[in-house]
VOGU-3710 file (C-alpha; in Angstrom, 3 decimals, decimal comma):
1> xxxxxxxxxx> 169,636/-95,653/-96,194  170,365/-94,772/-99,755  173,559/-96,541/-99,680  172,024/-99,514/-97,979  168,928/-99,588/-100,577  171,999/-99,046/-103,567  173,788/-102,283/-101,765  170,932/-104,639/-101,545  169,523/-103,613/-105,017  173,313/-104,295/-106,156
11> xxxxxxxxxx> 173,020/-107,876/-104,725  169,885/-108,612/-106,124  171,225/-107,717/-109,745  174,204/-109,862/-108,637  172,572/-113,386/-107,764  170,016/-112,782/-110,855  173,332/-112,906/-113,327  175,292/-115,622/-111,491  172,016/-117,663/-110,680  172,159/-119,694/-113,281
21> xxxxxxxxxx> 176,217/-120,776/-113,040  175,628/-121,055/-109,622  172,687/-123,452/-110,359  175,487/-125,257/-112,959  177,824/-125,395/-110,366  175,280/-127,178/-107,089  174,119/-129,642/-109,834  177,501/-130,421/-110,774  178,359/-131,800/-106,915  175,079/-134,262/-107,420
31> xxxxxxxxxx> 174,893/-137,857/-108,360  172,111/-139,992/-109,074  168,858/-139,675/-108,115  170,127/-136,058/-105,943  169,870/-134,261/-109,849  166,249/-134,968/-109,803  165,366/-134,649/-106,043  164,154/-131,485/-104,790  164,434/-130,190/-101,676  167,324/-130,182/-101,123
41> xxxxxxxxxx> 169,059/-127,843/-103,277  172,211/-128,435/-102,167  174,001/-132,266/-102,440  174,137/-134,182/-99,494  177,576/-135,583/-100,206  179,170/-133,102/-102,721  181,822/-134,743/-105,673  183,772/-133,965/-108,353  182,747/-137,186/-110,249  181,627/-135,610/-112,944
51> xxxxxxxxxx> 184,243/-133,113/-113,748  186,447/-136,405/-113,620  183,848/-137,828/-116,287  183,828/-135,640/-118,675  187,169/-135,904/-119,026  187,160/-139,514/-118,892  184,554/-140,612/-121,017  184,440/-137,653/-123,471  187,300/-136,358/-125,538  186,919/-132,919/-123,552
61> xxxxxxxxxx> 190,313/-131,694/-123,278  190,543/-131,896/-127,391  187,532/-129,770/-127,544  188,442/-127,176/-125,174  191,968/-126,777/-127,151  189,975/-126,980/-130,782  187,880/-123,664/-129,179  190,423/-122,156/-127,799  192,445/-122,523/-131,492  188,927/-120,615/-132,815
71> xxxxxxxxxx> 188,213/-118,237/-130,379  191,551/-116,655/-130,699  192,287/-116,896/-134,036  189,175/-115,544/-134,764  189,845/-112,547/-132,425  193,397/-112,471/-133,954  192,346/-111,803/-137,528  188,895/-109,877/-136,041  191,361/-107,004/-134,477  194,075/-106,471/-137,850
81> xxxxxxxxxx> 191,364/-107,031/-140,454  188,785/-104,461/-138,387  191,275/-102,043/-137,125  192,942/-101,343/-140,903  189,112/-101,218/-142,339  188,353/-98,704/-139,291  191,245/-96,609/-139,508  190,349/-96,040/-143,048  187,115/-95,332/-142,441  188,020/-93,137/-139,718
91> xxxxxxxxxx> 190,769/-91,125/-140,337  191,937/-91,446/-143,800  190,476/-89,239/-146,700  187,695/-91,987/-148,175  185,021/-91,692/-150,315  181,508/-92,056/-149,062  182,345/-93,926/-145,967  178,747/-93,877/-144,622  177,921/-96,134/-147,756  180,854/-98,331/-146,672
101> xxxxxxxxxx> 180,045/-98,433/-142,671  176,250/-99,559/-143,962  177,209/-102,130/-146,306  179,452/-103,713/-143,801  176,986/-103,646/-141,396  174,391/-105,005/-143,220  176,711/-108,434/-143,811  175,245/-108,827/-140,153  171,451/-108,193/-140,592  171,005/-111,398/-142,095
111> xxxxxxxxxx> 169,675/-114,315/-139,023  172,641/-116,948/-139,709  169,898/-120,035/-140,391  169,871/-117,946/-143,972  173,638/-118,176/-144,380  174,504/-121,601/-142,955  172,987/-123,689/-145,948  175,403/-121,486/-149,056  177,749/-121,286/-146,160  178,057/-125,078/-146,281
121> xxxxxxxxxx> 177,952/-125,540/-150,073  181,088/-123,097/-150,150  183,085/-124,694/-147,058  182,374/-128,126/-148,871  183,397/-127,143/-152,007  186,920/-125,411/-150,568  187,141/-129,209/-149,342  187,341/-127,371/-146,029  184,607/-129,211/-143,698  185,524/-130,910/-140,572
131> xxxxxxxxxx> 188,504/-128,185/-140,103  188,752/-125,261/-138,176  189,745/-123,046/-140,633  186,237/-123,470/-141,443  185,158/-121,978/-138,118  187,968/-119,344/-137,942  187,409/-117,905/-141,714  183,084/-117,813/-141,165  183,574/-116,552/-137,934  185,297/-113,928/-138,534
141> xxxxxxxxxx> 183,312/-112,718/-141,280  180,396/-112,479/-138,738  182,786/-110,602/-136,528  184,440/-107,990/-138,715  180,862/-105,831/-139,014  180,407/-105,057/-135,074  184,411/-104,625/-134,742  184,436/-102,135/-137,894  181,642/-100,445/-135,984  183,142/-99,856/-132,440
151> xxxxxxxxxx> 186,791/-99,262/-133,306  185,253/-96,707/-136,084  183,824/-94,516/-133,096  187,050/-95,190/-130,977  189,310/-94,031/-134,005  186,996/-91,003/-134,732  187,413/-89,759/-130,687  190,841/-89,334/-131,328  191,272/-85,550/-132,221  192,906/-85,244/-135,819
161> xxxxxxxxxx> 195,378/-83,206/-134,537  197,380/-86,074/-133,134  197,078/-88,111/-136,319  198,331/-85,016/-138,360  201,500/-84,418/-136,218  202,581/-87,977/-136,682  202,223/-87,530/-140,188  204,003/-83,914/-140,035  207,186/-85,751/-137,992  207,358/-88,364/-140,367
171> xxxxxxxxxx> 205,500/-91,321/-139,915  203,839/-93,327/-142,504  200,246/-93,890/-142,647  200,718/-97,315/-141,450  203,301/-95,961/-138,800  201,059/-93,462/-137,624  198,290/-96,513/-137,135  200,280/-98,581/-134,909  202,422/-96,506/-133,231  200,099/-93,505/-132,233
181> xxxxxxxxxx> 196,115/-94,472/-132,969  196,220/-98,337/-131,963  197,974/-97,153/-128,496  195,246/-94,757/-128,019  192,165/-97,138/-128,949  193,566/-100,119/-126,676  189,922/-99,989/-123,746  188,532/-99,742/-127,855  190,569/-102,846/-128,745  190,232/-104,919/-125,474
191> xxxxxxxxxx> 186,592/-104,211/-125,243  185,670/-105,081/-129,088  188,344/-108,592/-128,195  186,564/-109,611/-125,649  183,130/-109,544/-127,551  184,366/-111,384/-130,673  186,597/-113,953/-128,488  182,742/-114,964/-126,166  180,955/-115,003/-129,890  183,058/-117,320/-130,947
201> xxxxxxxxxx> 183,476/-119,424/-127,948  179,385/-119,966/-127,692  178,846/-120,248/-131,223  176,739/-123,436/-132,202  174,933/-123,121/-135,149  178,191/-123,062/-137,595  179,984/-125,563/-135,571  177,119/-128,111/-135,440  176,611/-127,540/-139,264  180,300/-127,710/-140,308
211> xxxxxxxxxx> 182,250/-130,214/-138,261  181,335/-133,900/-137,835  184,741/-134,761/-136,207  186,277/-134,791/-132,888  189,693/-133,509/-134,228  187,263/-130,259/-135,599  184,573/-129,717/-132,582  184,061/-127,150/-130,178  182,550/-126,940/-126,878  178,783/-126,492/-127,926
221> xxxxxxxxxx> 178,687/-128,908/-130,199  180,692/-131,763/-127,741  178,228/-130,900/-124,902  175,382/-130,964/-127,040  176,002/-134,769/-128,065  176,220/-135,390/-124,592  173,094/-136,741/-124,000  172,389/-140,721/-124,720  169,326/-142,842/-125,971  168,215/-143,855/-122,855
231> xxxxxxxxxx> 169,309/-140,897/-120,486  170,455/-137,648/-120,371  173,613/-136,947/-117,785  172,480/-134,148/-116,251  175,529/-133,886/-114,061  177,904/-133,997/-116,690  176,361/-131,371/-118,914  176,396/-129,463/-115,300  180,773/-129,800/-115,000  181,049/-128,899/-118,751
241> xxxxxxxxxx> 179,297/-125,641/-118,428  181,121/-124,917/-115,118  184,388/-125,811/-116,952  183,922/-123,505/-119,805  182,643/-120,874/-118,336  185,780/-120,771/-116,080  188,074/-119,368/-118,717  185,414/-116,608/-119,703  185,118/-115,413/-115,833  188,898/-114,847/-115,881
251> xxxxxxxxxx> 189,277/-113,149/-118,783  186,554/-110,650/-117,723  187,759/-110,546/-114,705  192,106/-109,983/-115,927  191,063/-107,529/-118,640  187,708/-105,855/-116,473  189,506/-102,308/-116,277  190,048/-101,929/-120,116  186,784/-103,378/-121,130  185,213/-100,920/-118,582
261> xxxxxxxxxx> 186,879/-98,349/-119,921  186,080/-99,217/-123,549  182,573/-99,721/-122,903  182,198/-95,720/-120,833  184,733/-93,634/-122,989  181,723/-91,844/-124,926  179,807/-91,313/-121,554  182,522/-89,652/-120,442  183,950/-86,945/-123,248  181,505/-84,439/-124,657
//
C-alpha cells in the first residue's frame, strides 16, 4: 500500500510538471477555430502545420542557432571564469574570502529592471547592440555569482589532503586545478552548466532590451513578436515552445546522472 500510495503520489507530481508542455504540445496539433473550442481537449484531426509555420513564415531556425551561440558561450566562459575564482576562494591561501564570496554575490541581489537601463547605455556606447556578444558578456556576469557559489562548496568537499599531494609530487597550482580538483568537481560542474546554459536560454528581459535584429535575437524575444495586430497565432506560439523546450528535455535527460549527483553530494557526506 505504501508503495502504491508512493507511486500514485509520484504521478501526480509528474503530470503537475509536464502539464503545461503537454498542454503546449495538444494545442500545437490544433487549427482554427479547435485552439479556442473547448471540449474537446484533444484535436480532432491532429497536424504539424504549425511546426511547418514557424519555420516558414518566421526566421526560426536563425534564432534557435543565435541561442544556442549564447547559451553555450555563456556556459563556456560561466565554467573557466567561476571555477578559477572558486578554486581560489576555496583552496588557495586568500585573504578574507567571506568578504569576497559576499561581494560577488551581492552583483546578483540587484532585480535586473535596475541594471538593464546603465546596462544599455554601456552596450551602446561599446557600439555593441544588436550583437551577441552583448548577450554572452551580460549574461555571464549574471551567471558568474551562483557558479562562484556552488563550485565554492564543491571545491571545499574535497579534503585538502589531495590538493596538497599534487602539490608535494609536483604539480603547479594550475596543474593541480585541472588535473586533480576539476576531475573531482565534474556532478559540481555539470550541475552548475546546466543551470547557467537554461538561464540563458529563457532569458528575455536583456535580449528584448538589447537586440532589435534578426541576425542578434533569441528565442524569447522571436516568439514574443509573434503575435499580429489583428490576431494572435495561438498555434504557432504552441510549436515554438514545444520546439525549444525539446533541446532542454534532452540535455536533462543525457546529463540527468551528473546533475543528480551534483545536486545530492552534500546530503550524502557528513
Amino acid at each position: 500500500m505504501r508503495r502504491f500510495t508512493f507511486y500514485i503520489l509520484l504521478f501526480v507530481v509528474a503530470f503537475y510538471c509536464l502539464g503545461p508542455l503537454l498542454w503546449q504540445f495538444i494545442t500545437s496539433l490544433k487549427l482554427g477555430a479547435e485552439l479556442t473550442r473547448l471540449p474537446p481537449i484533444l484535436p480532432d484531426a491532429p497536424t504539424v502545420e504549425n511546426y511547418i509555420s514557424i519555420f516558414k513564415a518566421y526566421p526560426f531556425l536563425r534564432v534557435i542557432i543565435n541561442s544556442f551561440v549564447v547559451a553555450v558561450s555563456t556556459t563556456v566562459l560561466s565554467l573557466v571564469l567561476g571555477s578559477l575564482a572558486a578554486f581560489a576562494l576555496a583552496k588557495l591561501d586568500v585573504g578574507r574570502k567571506g568578504l569576497i564570496l559576499a561581494f560577488v554575490l551581492s552583483a546578483s541581489m540587484f532585480p535586473p529592471i535596475a541594471t538593464v537601463s546603465p546596462l544599455y547605455i554601456i552596450i551602446t556606447a561599446l557600439e555593441l547592440r544588436n550583437t551577441l556578444t552583448a548577450l554572452i558578456i551580460t549574461y555571464t556576469t549574471f551567471s558568474l555569482p551562483l557558479t562562484i557559489w556552488v563550485l565554492t562548496s564543491f571545491f571545499r568537499k574535497i579534503p585538502n589532503e589531495i590538493y596538497l599531494a599534487a602539490r608535494v609530487d609536483g604539480c603547479t597550482v594550475f596543474q593541480s586545478f585541472y588535473k586533480i580538483i576539476l576531475p573531482l568537481s565534474a556532478p559540481g560542474l555539470f550541475a552548475t552548466a546546466i543551470l547557467v546554459f537554461i538561464f540563458s536560454w529563457n532569458e528575455f528581459l536583456f535580449a528584448l532590451t538589447f537586440t532589435a535584429t534578426i541576425k542578434s535575437r533569441t528565442i524569447p524575444v522571436e516568439i514574443a513578436l509573434f503575435p499580429g495586430i489583428h490576431e494572435v497565432p495561438w498555434g504557432d506560439i504552441a510549436a515554438a515552445s514545444v520546439v525549444v523546450t525539446i533541446p532542454l528535455i534532452i540535455l536533462v535527460f543525457a546529463l540527468q546522472r551528473r546533475i543528480i549527483e551534483g545536486l545530492t553530494v552534500g546530503a550524502v557526506k557528513g
